[in-house]
C-alpha positions, 0 to 999 in steps of 0.5 A, spaced: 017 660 337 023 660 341 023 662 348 026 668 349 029 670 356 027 677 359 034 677 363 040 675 363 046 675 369 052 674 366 057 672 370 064 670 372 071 671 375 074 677 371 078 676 365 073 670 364 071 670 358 064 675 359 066 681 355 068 677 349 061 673 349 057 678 349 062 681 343 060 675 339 053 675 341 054 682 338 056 679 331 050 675 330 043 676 327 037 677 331 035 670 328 040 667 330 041 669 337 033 668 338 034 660 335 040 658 337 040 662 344 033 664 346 036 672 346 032 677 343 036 683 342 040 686 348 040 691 353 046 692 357 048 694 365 056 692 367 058 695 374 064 696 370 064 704 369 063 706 376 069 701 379 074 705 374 070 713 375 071 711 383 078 709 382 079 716 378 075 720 383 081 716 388 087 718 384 084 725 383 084 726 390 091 722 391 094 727 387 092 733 391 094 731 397 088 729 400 086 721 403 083 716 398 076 715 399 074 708 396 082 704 395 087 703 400 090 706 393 091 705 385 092 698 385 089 695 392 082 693 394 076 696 397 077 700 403 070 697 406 068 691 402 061 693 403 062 698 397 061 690 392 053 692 395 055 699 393 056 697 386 049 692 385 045 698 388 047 704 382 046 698 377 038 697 381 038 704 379 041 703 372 036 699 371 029 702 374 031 709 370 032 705 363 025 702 365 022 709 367 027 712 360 029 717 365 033 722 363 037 726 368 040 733 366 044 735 371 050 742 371 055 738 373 055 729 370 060 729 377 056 733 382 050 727 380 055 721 380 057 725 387 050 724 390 048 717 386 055 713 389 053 716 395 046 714 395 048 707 393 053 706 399 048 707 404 043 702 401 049 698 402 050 700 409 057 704 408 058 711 409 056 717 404 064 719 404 064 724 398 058 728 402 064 730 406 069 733 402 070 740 403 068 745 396 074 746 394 075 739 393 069 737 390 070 743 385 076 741 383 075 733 381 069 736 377 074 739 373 078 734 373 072 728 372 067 732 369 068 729 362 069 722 363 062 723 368 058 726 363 059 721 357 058 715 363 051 718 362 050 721 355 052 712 354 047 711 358 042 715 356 043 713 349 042 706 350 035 705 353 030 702 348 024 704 345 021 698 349 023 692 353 018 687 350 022 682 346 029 683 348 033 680 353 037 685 359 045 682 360 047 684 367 055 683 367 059 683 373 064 679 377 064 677 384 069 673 389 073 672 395 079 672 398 084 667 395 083 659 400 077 661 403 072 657 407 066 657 403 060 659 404 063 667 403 061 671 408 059 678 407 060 682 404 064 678 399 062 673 393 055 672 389 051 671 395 051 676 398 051 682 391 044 677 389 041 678 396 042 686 394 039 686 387 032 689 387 026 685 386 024 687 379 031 684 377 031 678 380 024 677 378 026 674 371 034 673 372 037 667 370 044 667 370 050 664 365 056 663 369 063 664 365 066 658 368 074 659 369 079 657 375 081 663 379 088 661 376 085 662 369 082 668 370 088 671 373 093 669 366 087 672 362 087 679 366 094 679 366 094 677 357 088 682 357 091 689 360 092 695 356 095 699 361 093 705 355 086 703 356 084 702 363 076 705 362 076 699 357 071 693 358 075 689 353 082 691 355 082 693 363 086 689 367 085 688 375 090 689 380 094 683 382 092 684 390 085 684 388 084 679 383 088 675 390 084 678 396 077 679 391 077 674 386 082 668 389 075 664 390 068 665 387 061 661 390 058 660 385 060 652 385 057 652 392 050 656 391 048 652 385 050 644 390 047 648 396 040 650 393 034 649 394 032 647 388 036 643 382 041 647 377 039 654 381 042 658 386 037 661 392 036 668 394 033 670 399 031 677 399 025 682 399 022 677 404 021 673 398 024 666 395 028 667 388 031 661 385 035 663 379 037 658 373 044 656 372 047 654 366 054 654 365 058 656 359 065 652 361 072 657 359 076 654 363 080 651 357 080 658 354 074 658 347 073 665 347 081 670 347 080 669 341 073 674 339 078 679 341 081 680 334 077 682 328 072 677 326 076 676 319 081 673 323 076 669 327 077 661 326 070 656 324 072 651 328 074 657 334 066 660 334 063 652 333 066 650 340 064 657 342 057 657 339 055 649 341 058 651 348 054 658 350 047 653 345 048 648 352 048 653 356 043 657 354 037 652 352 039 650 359 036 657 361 030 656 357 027 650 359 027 652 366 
């Protein structure tokens, strides 16, 4: 019987690769992914959703006149990099009310996003910044934001599973930092520094698939990708220049894995205890996965053979950990 592995942090720059590999694994038979990948069906968290809902919440209020709260603007970085932390705790919280299979009801989607964002910048140590917003303000990006917050969570609501038992939870997202950095990252940047604030129930079975790729790759990938038309998409977003330069210009990744304490994982020190999470890598940086975009009619054998025999690599990796 094939080992099947609880969960799955899938990570790596944007544009890497991810968003495709989970689609191919969406293309596959439970069989298949249990033999081959020692995956059993998947549960998915991506902190994707909330970058594009507080970018949204930012344009709303730039185009009221009023200062941006989380961007220095529509496409430039974090005001306080803290909010990297921010995004890792409303995943925590993702993740302990699909567990719970808690179901909120809120009157308003944007009033519960409001309270959830600003709960989450505190845990991470940044200011509650929409707390302060007067009510005119807020009334007005309900009515501009209320839609697209209200099927954020009937999407999460309807992905909770019957049961966790047998299945393997994918946590995606990408970290990095400013473009020439020394390494270590210092904080708040950088992989570090988001799995010191994973909650303990996560990393207590996490490992992680790396999606590796050169930061040169992942920014001809992100601009190859971007659908200006679809910028909520987790397939065709794009990221803006200066942040795929000042928050992706480099990744640790490399650096954790060679400074562990123990052999092919990375250290986390967190919760007062000691985590050492398997790494396997998945090698894209001679790009394996653009074409998974494309309908898999059009799908070449020879293309999916040397994706499938790479993500196999990795993922028995994982497994015999």
């Amino acid at each position: 019987m094939a080992k099947i592995l609880k969960t799955v942090l899938l990570l790596a720059l944007p544009a890497s690769g991810k968003s495709e590999v989970r689609r191919y694994l969406a293309n596959l038979s439970p069989e298949q992914c249990r033999d081959d990948f020692h995956m059993g069906p998947t549960v998915q968290l991506d902190d994707f959703p909330y970058v594009h809902l507080m970018r949204r919440i930012d344009d709303e209020l730039a185009a009221m006149g009023k200062a941006r709260v989380y961007f220095h603007s529509g496409d430039r970085p974090f005001q306080d990099a803290r909010d990297w932390a921010t995004l890792v705790h409303l995943v925590n919280e993702d993740y302990a009310d699909l567990v719970e299979k808690k179901v909120a009801t809120p009157s308003s989607a944007t009033a519960h996003l409001f309270d959830r964002l600003d709960a989450a910048s505190k845990l991470a140590g940044a200011p509650a910044r929409l707390a302060g917003l007067d009510a005119a303000t807020k009334d007005a990006l309900v009515a501009k934001i209320e839609p697209e917050a209200k099927a954020q969570l009937d999407e999460k609501h309807a992905a909770y599973p019957d049961t966790l038992e047998g299945k393997t939870l994918v946590v995606e997202f990408a970290r990095g930092g400013p473009d020439g950095s020394k390494l270590p990252l210092e904080a708040p940047y950088g992989y570090a520094h988001s799995l010191e604030h994973l909650s303990k129930a996560l990393l207590a079975d996490a490992h992680i698939l790396y999606v590796w790729v050169t930061p040169e790759e992942s920014r001809r990938k992100n601009h190859a990708r971007t659908d200006p038309n679809d910028p909520g998409s987790i397939l065709h977003h794009g990221v803006p220049i200066e942040v795929m330069l000042n928050d992706y210009g480099c990744d640790d990744m490399t650096w954790l894995e060679d400074h562990s304490e123990k052999p092919g994982t990375v250290t986390v020190k967190a919760h007062g205890a000691t985590f050492h999470l398997p790494v396997g890598r998945f090698d894209n940086r001679v790009d394996k996965t653009s074409f998974l975009r494309a309908a898999k009619a059009d799908w070449n054998p020879s293309d999916v053979a040397a994706v499938h025999g790479g993500l196999k690599g990795a993922l028995d990796k994982l497994a015999s950990f």
